[in-house]
TORLUMRO-973750 format. One record per residue (C-alpha): x, y, z; residue number from 0. Coordinates in Angstrom, 1 decimal. Layout:
<fikes>
FIKE | xx | yy | zz | n
FIKE | X | Y | Z | NUM
...
</fikes>
This chain:
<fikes>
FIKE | xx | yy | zz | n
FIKE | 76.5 | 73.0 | 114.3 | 0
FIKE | 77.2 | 76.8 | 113.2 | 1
FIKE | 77.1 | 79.5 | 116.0 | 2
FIKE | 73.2 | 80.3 | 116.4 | 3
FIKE | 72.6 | 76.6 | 117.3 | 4
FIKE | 75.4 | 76.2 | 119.4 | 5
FIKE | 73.8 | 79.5 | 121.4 | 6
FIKE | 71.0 | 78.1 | 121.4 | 7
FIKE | 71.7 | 75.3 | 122.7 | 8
FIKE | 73.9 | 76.4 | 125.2 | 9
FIKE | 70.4 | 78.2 | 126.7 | 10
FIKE | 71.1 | 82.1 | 125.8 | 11
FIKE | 68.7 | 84.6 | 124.8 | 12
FIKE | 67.6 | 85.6 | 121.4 | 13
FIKE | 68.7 | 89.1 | 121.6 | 14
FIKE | 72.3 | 87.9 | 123.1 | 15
FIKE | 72.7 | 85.4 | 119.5 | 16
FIKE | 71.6 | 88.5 | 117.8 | 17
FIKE | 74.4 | 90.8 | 119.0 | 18
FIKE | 77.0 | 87.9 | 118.7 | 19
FIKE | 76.2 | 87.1 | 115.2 | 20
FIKE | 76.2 | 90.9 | 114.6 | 21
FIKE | 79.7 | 91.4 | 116.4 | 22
FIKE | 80.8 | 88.7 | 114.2 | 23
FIKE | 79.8 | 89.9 | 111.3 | 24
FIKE | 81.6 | 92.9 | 111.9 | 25
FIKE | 84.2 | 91.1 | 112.5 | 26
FIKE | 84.6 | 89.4 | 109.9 | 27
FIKE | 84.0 | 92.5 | 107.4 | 28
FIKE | 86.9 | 94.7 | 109.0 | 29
FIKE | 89.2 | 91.5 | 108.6 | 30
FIKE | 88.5 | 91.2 | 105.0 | 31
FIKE | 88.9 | 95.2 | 104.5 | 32
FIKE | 92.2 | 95.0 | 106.2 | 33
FIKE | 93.3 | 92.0 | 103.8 | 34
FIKE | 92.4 | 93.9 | 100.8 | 35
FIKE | 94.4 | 96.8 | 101.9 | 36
FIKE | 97.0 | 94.6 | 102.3 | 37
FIKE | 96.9 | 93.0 | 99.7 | 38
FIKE | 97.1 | 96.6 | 98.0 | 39
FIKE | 99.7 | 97.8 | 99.7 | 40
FIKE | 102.2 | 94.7 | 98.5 | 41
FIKE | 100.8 | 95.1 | 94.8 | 42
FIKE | 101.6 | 98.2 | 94.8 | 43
FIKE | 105.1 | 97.3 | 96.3 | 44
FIKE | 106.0 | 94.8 | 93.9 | 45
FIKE | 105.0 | 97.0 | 90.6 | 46
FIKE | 107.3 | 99.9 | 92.2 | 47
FIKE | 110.2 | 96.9 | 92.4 | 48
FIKE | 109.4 | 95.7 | 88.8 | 49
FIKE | 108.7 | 98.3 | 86.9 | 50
FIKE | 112.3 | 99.8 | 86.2 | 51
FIKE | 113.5 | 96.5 | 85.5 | 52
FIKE | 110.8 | 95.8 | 83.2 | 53
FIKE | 110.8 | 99.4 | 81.5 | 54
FIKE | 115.2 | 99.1 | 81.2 | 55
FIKE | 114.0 | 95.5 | 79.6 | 56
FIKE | 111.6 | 96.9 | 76.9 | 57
FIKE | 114.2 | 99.5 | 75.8 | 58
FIKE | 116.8 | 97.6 | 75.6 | 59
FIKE | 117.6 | 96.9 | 71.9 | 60
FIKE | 118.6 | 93.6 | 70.6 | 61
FIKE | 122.0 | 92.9 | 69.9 | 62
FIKE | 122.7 | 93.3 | 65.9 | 63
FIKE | 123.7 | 90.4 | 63.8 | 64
FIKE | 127.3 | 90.2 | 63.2 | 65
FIKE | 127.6 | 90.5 | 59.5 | 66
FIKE | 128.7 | 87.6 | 57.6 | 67
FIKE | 131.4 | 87.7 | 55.3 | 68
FIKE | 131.6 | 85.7 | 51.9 | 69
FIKE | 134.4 | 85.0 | 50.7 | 70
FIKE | 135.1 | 84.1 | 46.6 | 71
FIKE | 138.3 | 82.5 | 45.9 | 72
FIKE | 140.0 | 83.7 | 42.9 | 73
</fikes>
């Protein structure tokens, strides 16, 4: 049974399930607003942690190959 019924059933007015489901959808779109700028807010956070590590990372050279020596006997 979703909310309208419920209302209904429960004897309120038309214009009272109206405003409720209008409050509610309200609701329910300022909730996912603030989740998204959450949700931004820690991306962002977590590249500005990362991205020194992961620039020193990239220019970081390998270490060289030690050389190998061959050696003839006489």
């Amino acid at each position: 049974m979703n909310l309208k019924q419920l209302l209904k059933h429960a004897g309120v007015s038309s214009e009272i399930i109206k405003e409720v489901e209008r409050k509610a959808a309200r609701t329910t779109a300022e909730k996912e607003q603030q989740h998204l700028i959450e949700t931004d807010a820690m991306a962002k956070h977590i590249l500005k942690d990362v991205m020194p590590h992961l620039h020193a990372a990239l220019t970081k050279t390998p270490p060289s190959k030690p050389k190998k020596t061959i050696i003839i006997p006489d």
